[in-house]
N, C-alpha and C positions, 0 to 999 in steps of 0.2 A: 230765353228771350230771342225770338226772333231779329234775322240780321235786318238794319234800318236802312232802307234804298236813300234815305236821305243825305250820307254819308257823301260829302265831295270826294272825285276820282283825284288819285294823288297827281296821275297828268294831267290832268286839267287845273290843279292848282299850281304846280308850278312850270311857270313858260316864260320865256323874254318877254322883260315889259314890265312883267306886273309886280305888285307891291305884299308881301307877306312881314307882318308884322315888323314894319319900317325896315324890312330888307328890299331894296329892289332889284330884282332878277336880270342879269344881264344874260350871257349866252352861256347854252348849254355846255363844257368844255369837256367832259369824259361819260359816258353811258357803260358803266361796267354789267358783270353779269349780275352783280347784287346791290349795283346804286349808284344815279347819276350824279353827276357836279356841275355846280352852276356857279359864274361868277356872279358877287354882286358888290354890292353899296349899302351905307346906310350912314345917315346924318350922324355925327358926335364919332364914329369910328374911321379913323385914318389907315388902318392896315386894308392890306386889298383882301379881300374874304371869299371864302366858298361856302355855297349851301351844298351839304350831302342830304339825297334824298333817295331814301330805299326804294327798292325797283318793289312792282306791288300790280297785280294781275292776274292774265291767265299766263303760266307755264314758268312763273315766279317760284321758287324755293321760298317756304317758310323760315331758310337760315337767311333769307335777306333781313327779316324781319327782329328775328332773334340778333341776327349779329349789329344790326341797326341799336337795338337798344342795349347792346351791351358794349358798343361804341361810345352810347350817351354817357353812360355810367360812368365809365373808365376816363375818357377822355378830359371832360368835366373836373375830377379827380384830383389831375396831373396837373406837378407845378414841375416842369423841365423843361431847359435850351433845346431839348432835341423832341421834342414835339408842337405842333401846331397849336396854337393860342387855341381855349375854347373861349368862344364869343354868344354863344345864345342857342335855344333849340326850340321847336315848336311840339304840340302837345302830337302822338301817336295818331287821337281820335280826328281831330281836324285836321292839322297842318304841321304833318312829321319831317322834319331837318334839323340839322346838323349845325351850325355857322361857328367857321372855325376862320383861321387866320389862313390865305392863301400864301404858300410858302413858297420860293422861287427859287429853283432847279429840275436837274432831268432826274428819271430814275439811273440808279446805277443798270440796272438791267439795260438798258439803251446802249451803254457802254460795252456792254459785254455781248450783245447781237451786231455791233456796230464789228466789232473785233478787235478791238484795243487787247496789245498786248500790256497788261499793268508790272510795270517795275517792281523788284522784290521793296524798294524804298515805299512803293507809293500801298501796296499792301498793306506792309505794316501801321502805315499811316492811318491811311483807313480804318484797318480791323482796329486798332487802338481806340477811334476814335467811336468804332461802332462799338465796342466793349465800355467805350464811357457811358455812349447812350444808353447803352441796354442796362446800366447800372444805377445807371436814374431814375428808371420804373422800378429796378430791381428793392431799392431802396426804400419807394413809396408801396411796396407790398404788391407790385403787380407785375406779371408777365405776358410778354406779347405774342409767342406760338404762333405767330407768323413773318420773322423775319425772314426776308428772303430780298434778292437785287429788286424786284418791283417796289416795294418797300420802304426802298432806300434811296430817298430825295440829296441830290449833292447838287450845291451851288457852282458856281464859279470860281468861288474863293476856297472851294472843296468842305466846303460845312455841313455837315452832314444831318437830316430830320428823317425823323421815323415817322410815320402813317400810317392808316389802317388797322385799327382797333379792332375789328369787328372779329376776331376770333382769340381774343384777349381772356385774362385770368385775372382776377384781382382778390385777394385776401378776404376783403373787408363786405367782399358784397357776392350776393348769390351768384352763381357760377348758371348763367343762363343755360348756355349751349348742353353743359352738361345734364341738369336736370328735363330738358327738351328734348334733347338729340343721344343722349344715351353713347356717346359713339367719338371716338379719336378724330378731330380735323386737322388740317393743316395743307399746305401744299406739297405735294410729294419727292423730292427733292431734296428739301430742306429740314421735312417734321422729323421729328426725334422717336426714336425704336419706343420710348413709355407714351408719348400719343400716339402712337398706333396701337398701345392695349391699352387705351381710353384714360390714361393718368392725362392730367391737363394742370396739375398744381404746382409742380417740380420747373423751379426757376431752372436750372438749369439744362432742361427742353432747348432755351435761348441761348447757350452755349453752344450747343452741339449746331444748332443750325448757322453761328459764328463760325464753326469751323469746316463745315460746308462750303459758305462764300468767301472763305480765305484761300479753301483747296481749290475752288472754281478759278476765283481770279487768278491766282498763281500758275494753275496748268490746261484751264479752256475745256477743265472735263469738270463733269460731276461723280463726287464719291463712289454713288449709288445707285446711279442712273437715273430715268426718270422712270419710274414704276408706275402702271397704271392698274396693277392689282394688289390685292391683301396679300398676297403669296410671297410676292414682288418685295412688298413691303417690308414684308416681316424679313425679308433677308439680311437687313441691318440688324436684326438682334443678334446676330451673330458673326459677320462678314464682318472682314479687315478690307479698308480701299486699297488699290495700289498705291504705292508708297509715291507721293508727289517727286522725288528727286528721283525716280526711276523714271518720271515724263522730262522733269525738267532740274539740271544738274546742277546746276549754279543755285537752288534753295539752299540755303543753311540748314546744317546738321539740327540745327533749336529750333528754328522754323518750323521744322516737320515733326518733330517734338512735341509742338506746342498743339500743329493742326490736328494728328493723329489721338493726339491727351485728348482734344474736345471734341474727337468722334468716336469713342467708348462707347459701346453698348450700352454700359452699366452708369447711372448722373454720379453714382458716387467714387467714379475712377478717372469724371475727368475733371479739369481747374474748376473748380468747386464755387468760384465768384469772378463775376465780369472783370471787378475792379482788380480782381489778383492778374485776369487777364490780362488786362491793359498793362500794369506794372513790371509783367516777364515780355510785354511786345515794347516794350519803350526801355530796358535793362534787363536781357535774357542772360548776363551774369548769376541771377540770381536763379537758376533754374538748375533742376538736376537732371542730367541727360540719361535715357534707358536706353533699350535697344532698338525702341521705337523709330532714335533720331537715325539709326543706321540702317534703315530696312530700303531696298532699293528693287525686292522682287516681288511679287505678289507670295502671298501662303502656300503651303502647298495641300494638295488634296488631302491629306490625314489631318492637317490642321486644321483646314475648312472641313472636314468630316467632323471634326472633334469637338469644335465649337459651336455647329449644327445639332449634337447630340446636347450637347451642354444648355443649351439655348431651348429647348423641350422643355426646362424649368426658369424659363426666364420670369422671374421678380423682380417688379420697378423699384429702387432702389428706395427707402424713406426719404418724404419730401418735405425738408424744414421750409419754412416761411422765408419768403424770396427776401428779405431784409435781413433775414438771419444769416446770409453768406458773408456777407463783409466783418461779423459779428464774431462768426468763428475763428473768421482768419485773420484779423483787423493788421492793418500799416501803422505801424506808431513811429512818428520823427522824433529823435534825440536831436535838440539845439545845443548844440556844444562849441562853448566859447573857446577857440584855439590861438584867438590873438594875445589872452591873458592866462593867468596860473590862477588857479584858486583848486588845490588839489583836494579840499575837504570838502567842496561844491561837488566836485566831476566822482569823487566817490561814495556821495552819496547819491548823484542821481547813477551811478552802475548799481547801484542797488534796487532802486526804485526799478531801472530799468528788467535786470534778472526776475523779480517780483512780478512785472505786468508779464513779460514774457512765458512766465510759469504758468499763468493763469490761462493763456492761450498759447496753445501746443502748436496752433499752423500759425500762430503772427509772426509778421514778419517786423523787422526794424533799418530804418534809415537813419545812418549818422551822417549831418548834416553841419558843415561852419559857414559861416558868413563873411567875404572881405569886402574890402572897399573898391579896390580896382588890380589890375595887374600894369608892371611899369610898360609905357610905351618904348621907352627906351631900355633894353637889355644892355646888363652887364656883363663879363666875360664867366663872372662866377655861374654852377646851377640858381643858386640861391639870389641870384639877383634877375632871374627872368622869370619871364611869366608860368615859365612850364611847373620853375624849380618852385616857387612861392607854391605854387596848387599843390605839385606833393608834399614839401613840406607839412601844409593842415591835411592832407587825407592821411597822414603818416599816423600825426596825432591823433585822430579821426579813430586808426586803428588801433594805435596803442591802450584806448582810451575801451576799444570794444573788446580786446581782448580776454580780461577777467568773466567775460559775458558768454564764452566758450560756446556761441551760436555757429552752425553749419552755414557753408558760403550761401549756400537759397534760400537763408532768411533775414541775410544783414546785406544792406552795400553801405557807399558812402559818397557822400558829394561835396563839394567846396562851391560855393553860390556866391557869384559877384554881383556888388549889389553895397547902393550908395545908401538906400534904407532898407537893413537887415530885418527888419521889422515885417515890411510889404512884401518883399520877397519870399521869408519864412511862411506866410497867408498864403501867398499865391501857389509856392511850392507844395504845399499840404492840399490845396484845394487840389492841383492837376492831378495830385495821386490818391484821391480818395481818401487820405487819411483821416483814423478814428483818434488820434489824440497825438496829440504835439506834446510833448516834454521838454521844459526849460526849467535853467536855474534861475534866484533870485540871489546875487551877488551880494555882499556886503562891502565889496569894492566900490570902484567909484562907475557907475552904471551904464549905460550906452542910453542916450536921448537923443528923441526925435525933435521934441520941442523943450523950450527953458523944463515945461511943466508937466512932460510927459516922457514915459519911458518908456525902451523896445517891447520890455516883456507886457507894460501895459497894453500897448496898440496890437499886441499878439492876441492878446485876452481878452480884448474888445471886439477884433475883427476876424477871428480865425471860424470858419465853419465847422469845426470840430471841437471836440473837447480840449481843453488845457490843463496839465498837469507841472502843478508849478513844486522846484525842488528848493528849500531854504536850508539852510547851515544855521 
């Protein structure tokens, strides 16, 4: 079929001023290399919104196009805090955009050309928080293969939103780029040693490139440099970076632990799930240290010789389904009442407990109690201040995990203050990702929220996870 001259020019369709299907076009605010943004309006929607509109002409890459629509796909998709609301899109053949929610902050990139030195405090913060985000796609089956500081929109309030679909991976739906472009993208810096031999489905792609901008921020360098060949490239399938506490000495021995874990060669050698991520950067108690965390020199040449030979047979590691990581390893909370005795309650959920634990070799467990407050007024005793009352229930906490004969990197414990043990236990489970909450149901006299309701109800009602209830 011959192409139709009667096709509107995409710049001529959208310009300040005018009106594309009750959006109306305010000013142009970004002209990238693969797609401008516009702000606009539109009657019935209160968020402030941008049109994306893929760049389309002479000397236009056709990945404007492809990644255009696999922005639509994906975007659309997604129900997460850490992405832009989708609001509506226009058809390819007419009138192709985007309208999404316009989100407010700078890129972290800004920060890191500006020259902020970032605190090892504000780091982990961050990466924490960027390992939540990325676990929110992670979960809804899609990956994003292009994190990087451009990326990564932070507020004021340091809230942190991911953007920029356009070279995404999603489960459920054809893999555009792939089938089109035959070939590994990403930005080079940050892409992962398996997109560069064209794997594009291996969630944890978006780890490694986690660990890239934790080693940037921490020490002002990149890994890997920034390679502008295949040659270049390919030297991560085998190169060790220099050890960040040889730049800069004050990281922690776990810190570098944790950034070197998620820049492995191999997906299946480094933290295996965002959310495990975030859980060893927010309690790196739980972590087992190699010799990784001690490395302060670069390799030497027999070893970079050796891993270069080794690397001649590099295999991308099998790539489960990016939902499947939390699945493997899943966080399950023990709710263990330490205010009361009920010993034929507490062993039978160590039972229960040993039984899920079995069934998953990498999960991990958090014992967890609930008080009501700690005294403002301290006694002379331990046991009448605040420090003492806390260990006291982390004691039991232990006592209680003991029979359960799990290694320190996959149990902690915490005593949670908190006037309704109820909301707290939700919320706690929510920040950590947690796959299932374990509680007992007492035959004592029960803890109420209201005359007609009780904690373990409001647990069962409002917890985003599974509930796993233990009765006597």
């Amino acid at each position: 079929m011959p192409f139709s001259s009667d096709i509107e020019a995409v710049d001529d369709i959208f310009q300040e001023g005018k009106v594309v299907d009750g959006f109306l076009l305010g000013k142009e605010v970004h002209r990238g290399g693969m797609a401008s943004l516009f702000s606009a309006s539109k009657e019935g929607i209160d968020l402030p919104i941008l049109l994306k509109i893929p760049r389309v002409g002479k000397d236009q890459p056709v990945e404007s196009l492809i990644g255009f629509e696999t922005e639509l796909t994906i975007l659309r998709s997604l129900n997460s805090a850490y992405v832009p609301k989708y609001l509506g899109a226009g058809s390819m053949a007419t009138q192709p955009y985007i309208a999404m929610e316009r989100v407010n902050g700078r890129p972290l990139e800004d920060f890191i050309k500006e020259g902020k030195r970032f605190s090892i405090e504000e780091v982990i913060r961050i990466s924490a928080d960027l390992a939540q985000a990325v676990q929110s796609l992670h979960s809804q089956d899609a990956i994003h293969l292009d994190i990087k500081p451009e990326n990564i929109l932070m507020d004021e309030n340091g809230k942190l939103t991911l953007i920029d679909f356009g070279l995404s991976h999603h489960a459920r739906f054809p893999d555009l780029l792939a089938e089109e472009m035959r070939k590994g993208v990403g930005s080079a810096p940050y892409v992962s040693p398996e997109q560069i031999v064209g794997i594009r489905e291996d969630y944890r792609s978006d780890i490694f490139s986690i660990g890239v901008i934790m080693y940037e921020l921490l020490t002002g360098e990149l890994p890997f440099g920034n390679p502008q060949t295949m040659g270049g490239l390919r030297k991560r399938l085998w190169a060790k970076p220099f050890p960040p506490r040889g730049i800069r000495k004050e990281i922690p021995r776990w810190l570098q632990e944790v950034i070197l874990r998620c820049l492995e060669p191999r997906a299946a050698s480094r933290i295996q799930s965002a959310a495990r991520l975030r859980q060893i950067l927010l309690d790196h108690e739980s972590l087992k240290l190699t010799e990784r965390a001690d490395r302060v020199e670069p390799p030497s040449f027999w070893e970079s010789f050796t891993r270069w030979l080794q690397a001649a047979g590099y295999e991308p590691s099998p790539s489960p389904l990016p939902s499947a990581g939390n699945q493997d390893s899943p966080l399950m909370i023990a709710a263990i009442d330490t205010r009361q005795s009920d010993e034929a309650l507490q062993q039978k959920m160590q039972i229960t407990a040993k039984n899920l634990l079995q069934a998953y070799s990498e999960g991990r467990l958090i014992c967890v109690s609930t008080i009501a407050s700690t005294p403002t007024f301290e006694g002379n005793q331990e046991s009448e201040t605040a420090s003492g009352i806390v260990r006291g229930h982390l004691i039991q906490l232990m006592e209680w995990a003991k029979p359960l004969k799990l290694p320190p990197e996959r149990i902690s414990y915490h005593v949670l203050e908190a006037l309704d043990p109820a909301s707290r236990i939700v919320e706690f489970a929510k920040d950590n990702d947690a796959a299932l909450i374990l509680i007992g149901a007492t035959h004592k006299l029960p803890n109420k929220v209201t005359p007609w309701r009780t904690s373990m109800t409001k647990i069962v009602e409002e917890a985003s996870c599974s509930v796993h209830i233990v009765r006597t």
